[in-house]
FIKOLZA-1660 file (N, C-alpha, C; in steps of 0.1 Angstrom, whole numbers, plus 5000, padded with zeros to 4 digits):
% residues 169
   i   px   py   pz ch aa at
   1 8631 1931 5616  A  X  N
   1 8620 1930 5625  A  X CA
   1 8607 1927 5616  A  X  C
   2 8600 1919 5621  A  X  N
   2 8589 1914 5610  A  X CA
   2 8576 1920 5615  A  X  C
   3 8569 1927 5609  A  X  N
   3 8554 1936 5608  A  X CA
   3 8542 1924 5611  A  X  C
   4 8543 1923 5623  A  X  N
   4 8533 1911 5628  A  X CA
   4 8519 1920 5623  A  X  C
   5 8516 1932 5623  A  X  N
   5 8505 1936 5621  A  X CA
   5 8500 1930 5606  A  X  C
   6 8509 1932 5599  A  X  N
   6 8508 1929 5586  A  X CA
   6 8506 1912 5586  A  X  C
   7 8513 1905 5590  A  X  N
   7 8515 1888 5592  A  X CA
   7 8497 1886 5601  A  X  C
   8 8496 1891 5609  A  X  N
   8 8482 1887 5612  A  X CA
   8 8472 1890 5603  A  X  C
   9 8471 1903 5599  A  X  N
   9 8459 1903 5586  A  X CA
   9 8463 1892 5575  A  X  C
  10 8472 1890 5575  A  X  N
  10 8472 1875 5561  A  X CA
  10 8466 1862 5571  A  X  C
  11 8469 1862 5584  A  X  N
  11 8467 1849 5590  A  X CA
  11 8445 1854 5588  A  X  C
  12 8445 1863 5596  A  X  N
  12 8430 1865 5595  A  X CA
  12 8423 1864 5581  A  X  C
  13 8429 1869 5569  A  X  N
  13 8423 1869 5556  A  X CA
  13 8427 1854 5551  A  X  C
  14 8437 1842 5555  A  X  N
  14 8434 1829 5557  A  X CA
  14 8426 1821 5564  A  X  C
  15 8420 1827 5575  A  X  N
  15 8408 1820 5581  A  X CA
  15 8398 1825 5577  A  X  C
  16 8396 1840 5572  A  X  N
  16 8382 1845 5567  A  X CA
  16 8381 1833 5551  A  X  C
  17 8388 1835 5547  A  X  N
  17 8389 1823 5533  A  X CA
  17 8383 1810 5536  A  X  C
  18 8389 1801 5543  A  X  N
  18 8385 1791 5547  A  X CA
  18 8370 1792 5556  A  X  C
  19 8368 1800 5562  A  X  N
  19 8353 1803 5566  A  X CA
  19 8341 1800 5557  A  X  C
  20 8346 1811 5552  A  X  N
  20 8337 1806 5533  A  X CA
  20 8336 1802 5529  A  X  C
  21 8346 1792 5530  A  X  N
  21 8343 1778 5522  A  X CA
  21 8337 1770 5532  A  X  C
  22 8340 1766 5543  A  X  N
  22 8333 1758 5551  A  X CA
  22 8317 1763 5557  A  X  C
  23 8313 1775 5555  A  X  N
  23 8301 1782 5548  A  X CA
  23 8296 1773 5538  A  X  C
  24 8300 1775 5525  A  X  N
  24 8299 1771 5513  A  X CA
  24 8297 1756 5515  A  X  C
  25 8304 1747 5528  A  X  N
  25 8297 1737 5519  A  X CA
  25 8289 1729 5532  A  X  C
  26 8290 1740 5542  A  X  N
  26 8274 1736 5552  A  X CA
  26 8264 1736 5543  A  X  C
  27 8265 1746 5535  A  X  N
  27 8254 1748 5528  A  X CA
  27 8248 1740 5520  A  X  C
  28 8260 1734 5514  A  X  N
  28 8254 1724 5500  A  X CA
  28 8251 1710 5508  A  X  C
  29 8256 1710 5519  A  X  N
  29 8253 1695 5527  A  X CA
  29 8239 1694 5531  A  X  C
  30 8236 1705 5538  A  X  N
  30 8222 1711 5542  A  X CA
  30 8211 1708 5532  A  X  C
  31 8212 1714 5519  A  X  N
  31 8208 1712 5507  A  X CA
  31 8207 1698 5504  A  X  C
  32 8215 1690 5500  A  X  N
  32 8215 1677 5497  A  X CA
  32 8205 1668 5510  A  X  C
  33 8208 1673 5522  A  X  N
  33 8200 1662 5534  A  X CA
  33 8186 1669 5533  A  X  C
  34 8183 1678 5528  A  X  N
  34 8169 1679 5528  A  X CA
  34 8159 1678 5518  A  X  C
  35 8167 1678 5506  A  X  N
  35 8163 1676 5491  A  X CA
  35 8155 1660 5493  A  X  C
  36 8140 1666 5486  A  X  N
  36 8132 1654 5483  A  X CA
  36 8139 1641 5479  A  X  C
  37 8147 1644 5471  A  X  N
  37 8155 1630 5461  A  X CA
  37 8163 1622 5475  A  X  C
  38 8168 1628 5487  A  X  N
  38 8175 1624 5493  A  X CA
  38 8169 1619 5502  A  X  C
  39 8155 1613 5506  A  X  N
  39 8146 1605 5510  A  X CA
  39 8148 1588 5511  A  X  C
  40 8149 1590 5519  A  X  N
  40 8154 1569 5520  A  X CA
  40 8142 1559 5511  A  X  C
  41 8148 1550 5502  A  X  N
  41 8134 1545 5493  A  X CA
  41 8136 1531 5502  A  X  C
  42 8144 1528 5509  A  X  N
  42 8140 1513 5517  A  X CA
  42 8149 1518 5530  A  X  C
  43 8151 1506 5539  A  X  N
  43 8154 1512 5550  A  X CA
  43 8171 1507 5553  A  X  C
  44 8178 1505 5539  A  X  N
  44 8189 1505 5538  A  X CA
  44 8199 1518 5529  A  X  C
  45 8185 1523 5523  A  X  N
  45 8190 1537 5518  A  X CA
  45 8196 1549 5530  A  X  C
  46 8209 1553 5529  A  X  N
  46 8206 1559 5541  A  X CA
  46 8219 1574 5538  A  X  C
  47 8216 1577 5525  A  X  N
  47 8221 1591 5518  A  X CA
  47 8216 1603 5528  A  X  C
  48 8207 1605 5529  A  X  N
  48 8199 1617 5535  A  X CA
  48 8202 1618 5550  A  X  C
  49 8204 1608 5554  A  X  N
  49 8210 1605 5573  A  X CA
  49 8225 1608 5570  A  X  C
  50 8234 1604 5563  A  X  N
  50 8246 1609 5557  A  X CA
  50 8248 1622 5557  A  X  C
  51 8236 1627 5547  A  X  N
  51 8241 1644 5544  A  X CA
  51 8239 1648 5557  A  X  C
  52 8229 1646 5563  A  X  N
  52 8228 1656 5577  A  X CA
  52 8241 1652 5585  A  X  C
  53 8246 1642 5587  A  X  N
  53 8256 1641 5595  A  X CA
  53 8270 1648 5591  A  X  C
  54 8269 1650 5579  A  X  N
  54 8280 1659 5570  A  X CA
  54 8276 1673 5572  A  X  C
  55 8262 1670 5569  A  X  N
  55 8261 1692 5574  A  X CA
  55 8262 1695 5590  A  X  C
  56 8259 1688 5595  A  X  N
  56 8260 1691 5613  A  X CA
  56 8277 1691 5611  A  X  C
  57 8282 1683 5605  A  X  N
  57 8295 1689 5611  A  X CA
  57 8305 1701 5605  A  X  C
  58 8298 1701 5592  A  X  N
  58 8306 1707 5583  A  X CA
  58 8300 1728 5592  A  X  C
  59 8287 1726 5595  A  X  N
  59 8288 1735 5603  A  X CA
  59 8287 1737 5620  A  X  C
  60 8294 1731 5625  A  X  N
  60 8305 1728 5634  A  X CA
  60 8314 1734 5629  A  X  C
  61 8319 1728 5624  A  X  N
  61 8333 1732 5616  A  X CA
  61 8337 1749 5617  A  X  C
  62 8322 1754 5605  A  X  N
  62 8321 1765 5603  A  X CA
  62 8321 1773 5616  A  X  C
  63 8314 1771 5624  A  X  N
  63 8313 1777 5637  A  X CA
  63 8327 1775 5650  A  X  C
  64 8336 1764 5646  A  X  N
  64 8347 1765 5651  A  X CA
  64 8360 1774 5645  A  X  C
  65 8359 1775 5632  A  X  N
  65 8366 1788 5626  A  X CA
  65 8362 1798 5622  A  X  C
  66 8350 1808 5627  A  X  N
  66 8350 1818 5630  A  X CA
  66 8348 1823 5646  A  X  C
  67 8347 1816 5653  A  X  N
  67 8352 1817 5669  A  X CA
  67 8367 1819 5670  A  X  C
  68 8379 1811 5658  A  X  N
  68 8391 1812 5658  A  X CA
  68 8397 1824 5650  A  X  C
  69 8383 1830 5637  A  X  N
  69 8383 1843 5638  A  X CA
  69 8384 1852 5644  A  X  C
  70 8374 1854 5651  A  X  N
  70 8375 1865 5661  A  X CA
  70 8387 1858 5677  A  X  C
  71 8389 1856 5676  A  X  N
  71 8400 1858 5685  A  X CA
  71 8408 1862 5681  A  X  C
  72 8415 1857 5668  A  X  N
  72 8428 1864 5659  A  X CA
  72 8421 1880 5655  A  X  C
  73 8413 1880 5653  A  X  N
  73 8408 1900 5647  A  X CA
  73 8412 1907 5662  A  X  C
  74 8410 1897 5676  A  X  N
  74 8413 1907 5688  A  X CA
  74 8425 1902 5692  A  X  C
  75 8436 1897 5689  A  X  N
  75 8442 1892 5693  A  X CA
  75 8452 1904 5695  A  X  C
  76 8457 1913 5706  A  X  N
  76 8468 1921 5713  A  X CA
  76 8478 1918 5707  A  X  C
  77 8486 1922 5699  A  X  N
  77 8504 1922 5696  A  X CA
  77 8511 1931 5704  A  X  C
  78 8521 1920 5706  A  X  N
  78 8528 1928 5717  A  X CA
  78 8541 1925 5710  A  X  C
  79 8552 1937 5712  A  X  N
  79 8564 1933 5706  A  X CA
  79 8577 1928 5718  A  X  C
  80 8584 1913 5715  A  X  N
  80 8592 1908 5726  A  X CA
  80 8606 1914 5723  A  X  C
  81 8614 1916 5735  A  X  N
  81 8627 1921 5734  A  X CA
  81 8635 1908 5735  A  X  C
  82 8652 1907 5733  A  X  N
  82 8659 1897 5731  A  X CA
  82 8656 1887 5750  A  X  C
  83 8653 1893 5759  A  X  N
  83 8650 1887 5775  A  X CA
  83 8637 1883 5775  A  X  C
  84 8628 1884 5771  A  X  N
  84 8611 1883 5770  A  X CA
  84 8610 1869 5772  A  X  C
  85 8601 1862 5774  A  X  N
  85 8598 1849 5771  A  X CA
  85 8591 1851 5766  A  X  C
  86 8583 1839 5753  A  X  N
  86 8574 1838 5742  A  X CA
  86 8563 1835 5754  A  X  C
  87 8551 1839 5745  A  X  N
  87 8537 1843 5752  A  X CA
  87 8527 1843 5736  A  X  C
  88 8515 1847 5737  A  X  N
  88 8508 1847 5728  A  X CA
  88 8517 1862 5715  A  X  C
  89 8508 1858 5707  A  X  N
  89 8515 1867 5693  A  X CA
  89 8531 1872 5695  A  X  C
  90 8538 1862 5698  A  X  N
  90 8553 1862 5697  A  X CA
  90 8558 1855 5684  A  X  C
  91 8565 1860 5677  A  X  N
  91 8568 1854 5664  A  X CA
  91 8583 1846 5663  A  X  C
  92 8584 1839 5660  A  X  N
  92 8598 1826 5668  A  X CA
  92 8603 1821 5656  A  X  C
  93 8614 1824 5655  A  X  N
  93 8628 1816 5641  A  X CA
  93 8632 1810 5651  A  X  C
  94 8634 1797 5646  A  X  N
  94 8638 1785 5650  A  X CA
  94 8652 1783 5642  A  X  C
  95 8667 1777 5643  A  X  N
  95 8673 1772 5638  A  X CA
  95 8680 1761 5643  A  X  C
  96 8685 1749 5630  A  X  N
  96 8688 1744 5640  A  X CA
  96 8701 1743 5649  A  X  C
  97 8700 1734 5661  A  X  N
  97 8714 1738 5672  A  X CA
  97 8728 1730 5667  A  X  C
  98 8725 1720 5658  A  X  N
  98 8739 1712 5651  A  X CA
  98 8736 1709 5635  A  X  C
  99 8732 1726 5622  A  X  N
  99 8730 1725 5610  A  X CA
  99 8741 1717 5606  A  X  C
 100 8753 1711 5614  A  X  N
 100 8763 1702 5607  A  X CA
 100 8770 1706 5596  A  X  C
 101 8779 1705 5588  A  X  N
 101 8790 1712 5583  A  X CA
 101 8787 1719 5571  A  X  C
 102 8781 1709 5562  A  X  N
 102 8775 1717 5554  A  X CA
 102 8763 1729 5551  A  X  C
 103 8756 1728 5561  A  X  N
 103 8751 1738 5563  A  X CA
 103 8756 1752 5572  A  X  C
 104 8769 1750 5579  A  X  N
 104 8767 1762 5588  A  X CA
 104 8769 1777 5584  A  X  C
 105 8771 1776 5571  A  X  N
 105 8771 1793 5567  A  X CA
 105 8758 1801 5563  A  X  C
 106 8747 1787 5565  A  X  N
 106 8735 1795 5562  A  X CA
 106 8725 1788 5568  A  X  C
 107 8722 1782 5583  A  X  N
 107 8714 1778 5587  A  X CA
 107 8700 1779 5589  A  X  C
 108 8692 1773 5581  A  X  N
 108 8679 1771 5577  A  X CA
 108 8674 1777 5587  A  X  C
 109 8662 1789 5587  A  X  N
 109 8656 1793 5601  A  X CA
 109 8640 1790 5599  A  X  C
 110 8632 1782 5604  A  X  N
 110 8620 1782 5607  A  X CA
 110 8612 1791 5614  A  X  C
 111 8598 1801 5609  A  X  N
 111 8592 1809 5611  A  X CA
 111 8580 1801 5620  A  X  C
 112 8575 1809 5633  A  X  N
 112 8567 1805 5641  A  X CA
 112 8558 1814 5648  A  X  C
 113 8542 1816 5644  A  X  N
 113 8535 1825 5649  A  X CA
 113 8524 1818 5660  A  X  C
 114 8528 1828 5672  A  X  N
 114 8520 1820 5688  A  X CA
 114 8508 1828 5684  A  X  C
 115 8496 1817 5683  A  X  N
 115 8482 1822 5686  A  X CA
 115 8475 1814 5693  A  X  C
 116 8462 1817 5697  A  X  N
 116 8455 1810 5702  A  X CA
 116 8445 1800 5698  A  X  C
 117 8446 1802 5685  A  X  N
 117 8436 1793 5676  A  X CA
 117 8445 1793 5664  A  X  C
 118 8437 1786 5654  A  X  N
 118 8440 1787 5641  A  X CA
 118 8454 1779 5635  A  X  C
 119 8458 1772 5648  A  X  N
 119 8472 1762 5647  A  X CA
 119 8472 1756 5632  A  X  C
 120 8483 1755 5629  A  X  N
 120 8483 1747 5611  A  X CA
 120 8483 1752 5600  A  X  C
 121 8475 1763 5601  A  X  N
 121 8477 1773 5591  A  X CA
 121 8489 1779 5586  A  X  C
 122 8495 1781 5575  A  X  N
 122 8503 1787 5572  A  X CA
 122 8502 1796 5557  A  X  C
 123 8510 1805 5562  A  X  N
 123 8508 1820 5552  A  X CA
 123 8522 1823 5551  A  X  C
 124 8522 1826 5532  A  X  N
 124 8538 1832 5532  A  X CA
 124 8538 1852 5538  A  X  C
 125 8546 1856 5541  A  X  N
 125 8551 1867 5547  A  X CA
 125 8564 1870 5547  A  X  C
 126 8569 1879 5543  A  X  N
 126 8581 1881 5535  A  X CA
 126 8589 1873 5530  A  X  C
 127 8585 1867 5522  A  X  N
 127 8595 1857 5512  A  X CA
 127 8593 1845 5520  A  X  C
 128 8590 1844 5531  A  X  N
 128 8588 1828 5539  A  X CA
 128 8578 1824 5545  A  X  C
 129 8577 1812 5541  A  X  N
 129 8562 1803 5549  A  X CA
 129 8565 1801 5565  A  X  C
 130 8549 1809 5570  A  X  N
 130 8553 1814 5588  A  X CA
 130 8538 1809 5589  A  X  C
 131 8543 1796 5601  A  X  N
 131 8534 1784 5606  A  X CA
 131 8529 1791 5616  A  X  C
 132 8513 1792 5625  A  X  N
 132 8505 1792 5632  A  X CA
 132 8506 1778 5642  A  X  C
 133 8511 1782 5653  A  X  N
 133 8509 1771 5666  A  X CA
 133 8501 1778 5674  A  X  C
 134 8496 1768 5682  A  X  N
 134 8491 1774 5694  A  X CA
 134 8497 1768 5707  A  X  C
 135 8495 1773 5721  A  X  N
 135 8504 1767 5735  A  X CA
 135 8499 1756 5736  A  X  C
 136 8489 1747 5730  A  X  N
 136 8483 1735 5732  A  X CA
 136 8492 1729 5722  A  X  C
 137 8502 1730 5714  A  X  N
 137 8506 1719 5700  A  X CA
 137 8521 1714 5712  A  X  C
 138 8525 1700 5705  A  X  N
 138 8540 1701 5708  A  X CA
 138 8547 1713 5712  A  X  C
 139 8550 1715 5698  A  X  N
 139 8559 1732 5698  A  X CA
 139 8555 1742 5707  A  X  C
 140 8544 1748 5707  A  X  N
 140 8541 1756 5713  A  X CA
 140 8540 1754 5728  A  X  C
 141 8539 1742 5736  A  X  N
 141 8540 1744 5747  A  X CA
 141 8554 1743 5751  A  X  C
 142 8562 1741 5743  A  X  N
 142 8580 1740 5747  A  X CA
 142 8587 1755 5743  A  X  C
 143 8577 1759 5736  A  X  N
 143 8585 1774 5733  A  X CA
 143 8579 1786 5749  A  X  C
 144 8571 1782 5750  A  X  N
 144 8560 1793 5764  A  X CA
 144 8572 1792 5769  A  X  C
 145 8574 1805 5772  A  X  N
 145 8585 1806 5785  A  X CA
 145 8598 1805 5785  A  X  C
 146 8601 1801 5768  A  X  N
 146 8617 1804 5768  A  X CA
 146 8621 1817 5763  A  X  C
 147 8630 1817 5763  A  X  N
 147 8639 1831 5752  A  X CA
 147 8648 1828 5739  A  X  C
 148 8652 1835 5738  A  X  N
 148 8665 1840 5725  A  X CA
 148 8672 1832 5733  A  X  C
 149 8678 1818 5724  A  X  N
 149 8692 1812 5732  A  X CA
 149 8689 1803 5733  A  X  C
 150 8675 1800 5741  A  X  N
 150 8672 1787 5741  A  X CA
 150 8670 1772 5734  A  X  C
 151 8670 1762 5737  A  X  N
 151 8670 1750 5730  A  X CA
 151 8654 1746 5732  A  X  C
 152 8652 1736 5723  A  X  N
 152 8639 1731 5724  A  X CA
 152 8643 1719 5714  A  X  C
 153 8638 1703 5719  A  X  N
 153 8639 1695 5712  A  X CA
 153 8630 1687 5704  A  X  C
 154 8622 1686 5694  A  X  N
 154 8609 1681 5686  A  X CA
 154 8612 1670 5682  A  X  C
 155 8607 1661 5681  A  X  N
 155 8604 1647 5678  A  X CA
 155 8591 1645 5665  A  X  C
 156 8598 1642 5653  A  X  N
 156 8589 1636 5643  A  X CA
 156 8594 1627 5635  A  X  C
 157 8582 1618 5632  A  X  N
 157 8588 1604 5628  A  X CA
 157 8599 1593 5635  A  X  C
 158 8599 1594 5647  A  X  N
 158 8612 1588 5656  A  X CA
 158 8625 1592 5656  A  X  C
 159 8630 1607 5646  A  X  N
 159 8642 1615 5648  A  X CA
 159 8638 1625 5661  A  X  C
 160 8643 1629 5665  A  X  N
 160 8649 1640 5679  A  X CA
 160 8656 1648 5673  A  X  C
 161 8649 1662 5666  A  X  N
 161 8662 1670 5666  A  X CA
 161 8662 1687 5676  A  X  C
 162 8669 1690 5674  A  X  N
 162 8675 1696 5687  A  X CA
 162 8674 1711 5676  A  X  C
 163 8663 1723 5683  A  X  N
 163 8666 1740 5677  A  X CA
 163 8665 1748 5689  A  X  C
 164 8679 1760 5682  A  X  N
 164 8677 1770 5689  A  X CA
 164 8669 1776 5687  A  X  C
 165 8665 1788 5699  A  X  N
 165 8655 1799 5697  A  X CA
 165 8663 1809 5688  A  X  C
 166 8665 1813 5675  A  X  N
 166 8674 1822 5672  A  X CA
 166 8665 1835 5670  A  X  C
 167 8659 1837 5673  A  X  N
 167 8649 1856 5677  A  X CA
 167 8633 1852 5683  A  X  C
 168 8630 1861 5688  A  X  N
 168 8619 1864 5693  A  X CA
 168 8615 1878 5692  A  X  C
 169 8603 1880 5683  A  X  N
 169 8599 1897 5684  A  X CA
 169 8584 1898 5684  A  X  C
% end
């Protein structure tokens, strides 16, 4: 059973990280578009209209991942039984449904944490790299509402491959 309590403080202390830096470089963009030197000397110079359009978004940015903060700092964990369907903060091993011959004595299982923001991120957690989706990604809208057992089929790069749900907790 995996300690989602624990797996979400690494996901939150990976977005508090990244905050700070996209902090960090509102800041320096800000700094550069308002710096004297960055003043247009003809009406083709156009550095200083640049930095502002990099600081407006760089804080944007900033202000879209600490909104995705605080949702994850409140984010409810709830623990799923083998019948449950996946919902938010459900944690999902994937394996796949035909690992084919050589693989079948130890089929590769893919870690999967349902949030509501913060999709993409990924943080190791006992020994394995465990991806952040949200119900809006591919994945995450095919996993809402299945169980333990279930199939789900993903498509990347023009292959189709085909995983079981092998736990939900």
């Amino acid at each position: 059973m995996v300690n989602k309590r624990a797996l979400l403080e690494k996901i939150v202390a990976r977005i508090a990280a990244d905050l700070e830096l996209y902090f960090k470089a509102a800041r320096t963009a800000h700094a550069e578009a308002t710096d004297p030197q960055s003043r247009a000397e003809n009406k083709y110079d156009t550095r200083g209209l640049e930095a502002s359009y990099l600081a407006r978004g760089q804080s944007r940015q900033a202000a879209e991942t600490e909104a995705s903060l605080s949702l994850l700092q409140n984010l409810p964990l709830r623990d799923f039984g083998p019948t449950d369907p996946i919902e938010l903060s459900a944690f999902v091993e994937l394996e796949p449904a035909d690992p084919g011959p050589a693989k079948r004595r130890t089929p590769a299982l893919s870690a999967y944490f349902i949030a509501p923001k913060a999709g993409g991120t990924e943080v190791e957690h006992g020994g394995r790299e465990v991806l952040v989706i949200t119900p809006q990604s591919p994945l995450g809208r095919q996993l809402l509402g299945r169980r333990t057992g279930d199939r789900v089929t993903l498509e990347a790069g023009g292959t189709r491959t085909e995983y079981r749900i092998a736990s939900v907790s």
